[in-house]
C-alpha positions as CSV (number, residue, x, y, z in Angstrom):
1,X,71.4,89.3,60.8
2,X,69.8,92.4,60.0
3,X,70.6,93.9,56.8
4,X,68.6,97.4,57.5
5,X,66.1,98.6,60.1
6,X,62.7,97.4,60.9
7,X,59.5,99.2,60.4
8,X,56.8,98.7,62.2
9,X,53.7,97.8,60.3
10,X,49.7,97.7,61.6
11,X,47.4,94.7,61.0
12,X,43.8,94.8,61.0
13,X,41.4,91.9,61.9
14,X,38.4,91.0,60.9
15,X,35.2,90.7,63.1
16,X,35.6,87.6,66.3
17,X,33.1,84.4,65.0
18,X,30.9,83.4,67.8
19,X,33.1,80.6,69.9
20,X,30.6,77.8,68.6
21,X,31.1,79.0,64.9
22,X,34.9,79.8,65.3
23,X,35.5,76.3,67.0
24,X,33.8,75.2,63.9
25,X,35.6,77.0,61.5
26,X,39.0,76.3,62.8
27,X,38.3,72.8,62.9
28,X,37.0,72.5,59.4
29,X,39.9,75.0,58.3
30,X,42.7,72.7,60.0
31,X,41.4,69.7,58.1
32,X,41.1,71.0,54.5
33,X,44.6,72.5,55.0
34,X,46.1,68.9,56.3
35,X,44.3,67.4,53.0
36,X,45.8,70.3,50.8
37,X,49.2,69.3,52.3
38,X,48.9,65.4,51.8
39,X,47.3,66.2,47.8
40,X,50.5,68.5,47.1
41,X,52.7,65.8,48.7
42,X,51.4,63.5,46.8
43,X,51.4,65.4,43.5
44,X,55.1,66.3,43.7
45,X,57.4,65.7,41.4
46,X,61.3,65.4,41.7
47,X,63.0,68.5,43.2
48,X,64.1,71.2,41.1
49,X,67.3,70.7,39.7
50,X,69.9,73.6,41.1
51,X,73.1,74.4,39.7
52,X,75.7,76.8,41.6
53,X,77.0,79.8,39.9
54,X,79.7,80.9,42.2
55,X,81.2,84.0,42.7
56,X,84.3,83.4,42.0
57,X,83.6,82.3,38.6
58,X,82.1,85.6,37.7
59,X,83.4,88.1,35.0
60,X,84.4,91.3,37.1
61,X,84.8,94.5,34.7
62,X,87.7,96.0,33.5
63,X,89.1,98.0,36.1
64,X,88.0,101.7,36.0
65,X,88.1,104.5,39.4
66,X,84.3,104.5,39.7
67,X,82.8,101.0,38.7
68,X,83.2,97.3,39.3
69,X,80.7,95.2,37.8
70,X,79.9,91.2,37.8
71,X,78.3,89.7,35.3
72,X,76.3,86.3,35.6
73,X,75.8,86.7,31.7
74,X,78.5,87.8,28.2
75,X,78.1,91.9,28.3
76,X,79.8,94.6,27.3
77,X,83.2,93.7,26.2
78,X,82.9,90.1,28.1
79,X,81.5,87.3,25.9
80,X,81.0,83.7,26.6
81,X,79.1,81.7,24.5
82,X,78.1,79.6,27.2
83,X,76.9,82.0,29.3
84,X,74.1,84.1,26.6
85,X,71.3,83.7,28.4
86,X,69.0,82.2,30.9
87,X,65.6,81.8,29.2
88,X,64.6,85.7,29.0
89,X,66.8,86.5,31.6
90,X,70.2,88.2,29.5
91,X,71.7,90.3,32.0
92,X,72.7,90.4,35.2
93,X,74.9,92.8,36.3
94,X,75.9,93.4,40.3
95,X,77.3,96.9,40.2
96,X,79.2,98.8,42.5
97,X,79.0,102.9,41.4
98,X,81.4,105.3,43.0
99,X,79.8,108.5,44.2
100,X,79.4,111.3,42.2
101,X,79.5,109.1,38.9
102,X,77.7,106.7,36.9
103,X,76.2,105.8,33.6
104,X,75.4,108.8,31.5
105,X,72.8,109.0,29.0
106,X,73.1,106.0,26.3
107,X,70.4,104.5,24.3
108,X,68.4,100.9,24.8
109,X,65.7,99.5,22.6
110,X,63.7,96.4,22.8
111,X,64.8,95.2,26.2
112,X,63.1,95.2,29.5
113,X,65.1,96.4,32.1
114,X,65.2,97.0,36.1
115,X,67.1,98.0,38.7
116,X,67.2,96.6,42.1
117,X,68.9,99.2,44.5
118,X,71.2,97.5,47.3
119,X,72.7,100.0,48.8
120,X,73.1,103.8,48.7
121,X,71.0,105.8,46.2
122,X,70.6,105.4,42.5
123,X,69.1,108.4,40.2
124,X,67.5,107.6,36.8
125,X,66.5,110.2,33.8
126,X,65.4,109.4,30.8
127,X,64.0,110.9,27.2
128,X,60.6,110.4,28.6
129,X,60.8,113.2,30.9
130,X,60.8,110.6,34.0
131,X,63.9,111.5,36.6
132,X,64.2,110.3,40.6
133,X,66.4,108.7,43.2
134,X,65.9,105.9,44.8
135,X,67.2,103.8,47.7
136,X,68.0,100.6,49.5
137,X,65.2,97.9,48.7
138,X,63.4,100.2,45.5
139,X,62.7,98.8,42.3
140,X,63.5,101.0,38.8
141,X,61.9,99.8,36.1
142,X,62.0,100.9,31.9
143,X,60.6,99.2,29.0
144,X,63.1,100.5,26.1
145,X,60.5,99.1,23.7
146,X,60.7,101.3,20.6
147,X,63.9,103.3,21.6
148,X,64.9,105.2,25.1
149,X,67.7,106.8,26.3
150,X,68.3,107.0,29.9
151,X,71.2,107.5,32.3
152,X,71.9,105.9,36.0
153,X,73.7,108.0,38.1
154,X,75.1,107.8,41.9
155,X,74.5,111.4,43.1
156,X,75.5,110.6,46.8
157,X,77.9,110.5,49.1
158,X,78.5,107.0,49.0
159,X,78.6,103.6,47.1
160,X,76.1,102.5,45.3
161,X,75.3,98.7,44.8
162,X,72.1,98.0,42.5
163,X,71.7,94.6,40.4
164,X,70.9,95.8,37.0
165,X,69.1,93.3,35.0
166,X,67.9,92.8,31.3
167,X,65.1,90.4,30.0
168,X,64.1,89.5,26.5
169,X,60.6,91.3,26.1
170,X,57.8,89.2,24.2
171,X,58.4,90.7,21.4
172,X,59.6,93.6,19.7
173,X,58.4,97.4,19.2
174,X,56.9,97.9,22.6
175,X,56.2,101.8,23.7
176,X,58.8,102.7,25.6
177,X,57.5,103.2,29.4
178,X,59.0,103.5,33.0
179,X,57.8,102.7,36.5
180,X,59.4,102.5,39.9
181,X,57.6,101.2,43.4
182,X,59.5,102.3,47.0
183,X,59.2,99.6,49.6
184,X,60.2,99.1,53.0
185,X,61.9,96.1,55.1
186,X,59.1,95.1,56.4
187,X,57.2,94.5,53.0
188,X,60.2,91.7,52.2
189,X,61.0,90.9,55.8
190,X,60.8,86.9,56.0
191,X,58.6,86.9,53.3
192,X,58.5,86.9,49.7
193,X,57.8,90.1,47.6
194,X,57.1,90.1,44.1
195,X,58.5,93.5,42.9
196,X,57.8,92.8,39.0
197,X,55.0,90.5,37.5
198,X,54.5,89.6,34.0
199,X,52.9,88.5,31.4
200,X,51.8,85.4,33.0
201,X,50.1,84.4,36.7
202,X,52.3,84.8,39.4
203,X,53.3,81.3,41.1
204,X,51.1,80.3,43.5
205,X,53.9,80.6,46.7
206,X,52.8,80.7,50.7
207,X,53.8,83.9,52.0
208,X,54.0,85.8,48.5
209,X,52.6,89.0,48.3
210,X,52.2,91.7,45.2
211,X,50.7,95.1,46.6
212,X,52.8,97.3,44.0
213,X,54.3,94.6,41.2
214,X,55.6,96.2,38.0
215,X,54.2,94.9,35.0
216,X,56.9,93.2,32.7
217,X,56.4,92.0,28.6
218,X,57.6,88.6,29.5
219,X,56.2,85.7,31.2
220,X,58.1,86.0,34.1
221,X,58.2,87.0,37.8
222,X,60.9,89.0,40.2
223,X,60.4,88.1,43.9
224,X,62.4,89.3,46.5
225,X,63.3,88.7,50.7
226,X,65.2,89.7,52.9
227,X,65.0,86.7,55.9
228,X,66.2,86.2,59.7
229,X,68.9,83.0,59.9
230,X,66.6,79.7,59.7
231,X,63.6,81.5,58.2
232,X,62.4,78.6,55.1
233,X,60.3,78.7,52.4
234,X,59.3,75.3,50.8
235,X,58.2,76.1,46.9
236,X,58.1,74.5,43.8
237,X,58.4,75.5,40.4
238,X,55.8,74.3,38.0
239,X,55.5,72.6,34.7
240,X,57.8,74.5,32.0
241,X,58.9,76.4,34.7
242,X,62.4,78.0,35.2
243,X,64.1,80.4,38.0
244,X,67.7,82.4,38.4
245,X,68.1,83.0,42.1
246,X,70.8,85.3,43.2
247,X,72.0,85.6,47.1
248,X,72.9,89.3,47.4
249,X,73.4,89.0,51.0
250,X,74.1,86.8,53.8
251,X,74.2,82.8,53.0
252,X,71.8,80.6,52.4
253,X,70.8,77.0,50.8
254,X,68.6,76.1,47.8
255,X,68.0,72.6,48.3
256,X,70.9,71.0,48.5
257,X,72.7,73.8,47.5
258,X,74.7,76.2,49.6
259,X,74.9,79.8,48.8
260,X,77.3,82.6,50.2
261,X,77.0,86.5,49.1
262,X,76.9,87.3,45.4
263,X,76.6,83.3,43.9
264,X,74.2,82.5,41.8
265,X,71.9,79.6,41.2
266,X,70.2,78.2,37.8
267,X,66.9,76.4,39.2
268,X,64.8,74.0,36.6
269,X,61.9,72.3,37.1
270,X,60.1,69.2,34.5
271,X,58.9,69.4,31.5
272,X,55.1,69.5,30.3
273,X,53.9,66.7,32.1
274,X,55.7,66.9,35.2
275,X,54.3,66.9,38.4
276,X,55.4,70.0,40.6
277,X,59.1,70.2,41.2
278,X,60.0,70.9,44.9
279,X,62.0,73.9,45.8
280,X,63.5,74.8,49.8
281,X,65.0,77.3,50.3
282,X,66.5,78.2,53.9
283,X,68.3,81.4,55.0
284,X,71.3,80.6,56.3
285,X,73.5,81.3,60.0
286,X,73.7,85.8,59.0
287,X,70.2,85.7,57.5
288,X,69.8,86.3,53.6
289,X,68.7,88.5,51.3
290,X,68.0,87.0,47.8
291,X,66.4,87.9,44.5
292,X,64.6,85.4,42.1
293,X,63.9,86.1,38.6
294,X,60.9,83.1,38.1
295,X,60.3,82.3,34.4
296,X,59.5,80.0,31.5
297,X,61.7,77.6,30.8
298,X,63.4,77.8,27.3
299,X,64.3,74.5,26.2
């Protein structure tokens, strides 16, 4: 399934080794990679625990003409003491904006916050001076820090669906900044692309790339992809690690997990002196496209 069109992109190569020498290489290359494979086997822990977050169990909004929102966490006038908080992750809201309305200006401080636009187009201003629109597959990103206010607005002709999600910075009294990155299909096209980077190293995944990654107060990571049916990424979270993976579209399965469009999935790995905790995760029969918000763990 194809969930927007396909850009073609250019690869360059380097120089061709002499046959001897790239025989050679390819040889030595092949078995390094086999023992790299047979070490990380070996060094694997248990798979990561995954827990569903369906749906259906989601708080939608109170009905109003130009929103509906569903929250994963307690927000607004919805609160749930069981659902608070996923390590730094606070909020996350999938929203659906009418056009020609939004969320006018209104004041945030000490949060980190970023949008992930869906569909449609989504237009930020803020007290900084910063204003733009941005759509399908573009990150939006504001540190309120010290104190902000901003507005998000759908100035277009037609709905807008964005995830809107909140972390706990590091700490408090951060200078309030703002960043945004564009991207095309192709960059998350059966691949994984880490749109916002933190504090911390990025985890060491096969096919994960950073050319633009925000910069985040908090040790965590947001990776994005937007796969063909049957395209599989075999993972693991580390150590002390933690993740929050959310399927915006399509189905898919998280290890033994299945997934269908807008559940959620709470992802833990061991403790301190745990080995490396397997993760698969496989796109499913209409493809997927799924965010992951990969963190410390909390407890």
């Amino acid at each position: 399934m194809q969930f927007a069109s396909l850009r073609s992109t250019s690869v360059q190569f380097q120089p061709q080794l002499l046959r001897t020498d790239r025989l050679r290489a390819l040889r030595t290359a092949a078995t390094a990679h086999a023992a790299a494979q047979s070490s990380a086997a070996g060094a694997a822990g248990p798979m990561a625990s995954v827990t569903l977050v369906p749906q259906g169990g989601l708080h939608v909004s109170k009905p109003t003409w130009w929103l509906e929102s569903r929250f994963h966490f307690s927000f607004a006038d919805y609160w749930n003491n069981e659902k608070m908080n996923f390590g730094a992750l606070r909020v996350l809201n999938d929203d659906l904006v009418k056009a020609k309305a939004g969320f006018g200006a209104h004041p945030h401080r000490d949060a980190e916050i970023f949008s992930y636009i869906v569909s449609g187009e989504l237009s930020h201003a803020d007290s900084m001076g910063n204003r733009e629109a941005l759509p399908r597959g573009c990150v939006q990103y504001m540190s309120a820090g010290t104190g902000v206010t901003h507005s998000e607005m759908n100035d277009g002709d037609e709905t807008c669906r964005f995830l809107q999600i909140w972390l706990t910075p590091d700490r408090r009294g951060h200078a309030p900044q703002y960043g945004s990155t564009r991207y095309e299909r192709a960059d998350r096209h059966n691949r994984l692309l880490r749109i916002l980077g933190g504090t911390g190293p990025a985890p060491a995944w096969p096919q994960l790339h950073s050319p633009h990654s925000i910069s985040l107060h908090q040790d965590a990571n947001v990776i994005v992809s937007e796969s063909d049916a049957g395209t599989r990424f075999d993972l693991s979270l580390g150590p002390r690690r933690q993740a929050y993976l959310i399927c915006i579209e399509g189905d898919m399965q998280v290890n033994d997990q299945k997934l269908g469009m807008r559940d959620g999935a709470r992802i833990v790995g061991g403790g301190s002196e745990a080995a490396p905790a397997p993760l698969s995760i496989t796109a499913g029969s209409t493809g997927a496209h799924f965010l992951v918000v990969e963190m410390a763990r909390s407890d």
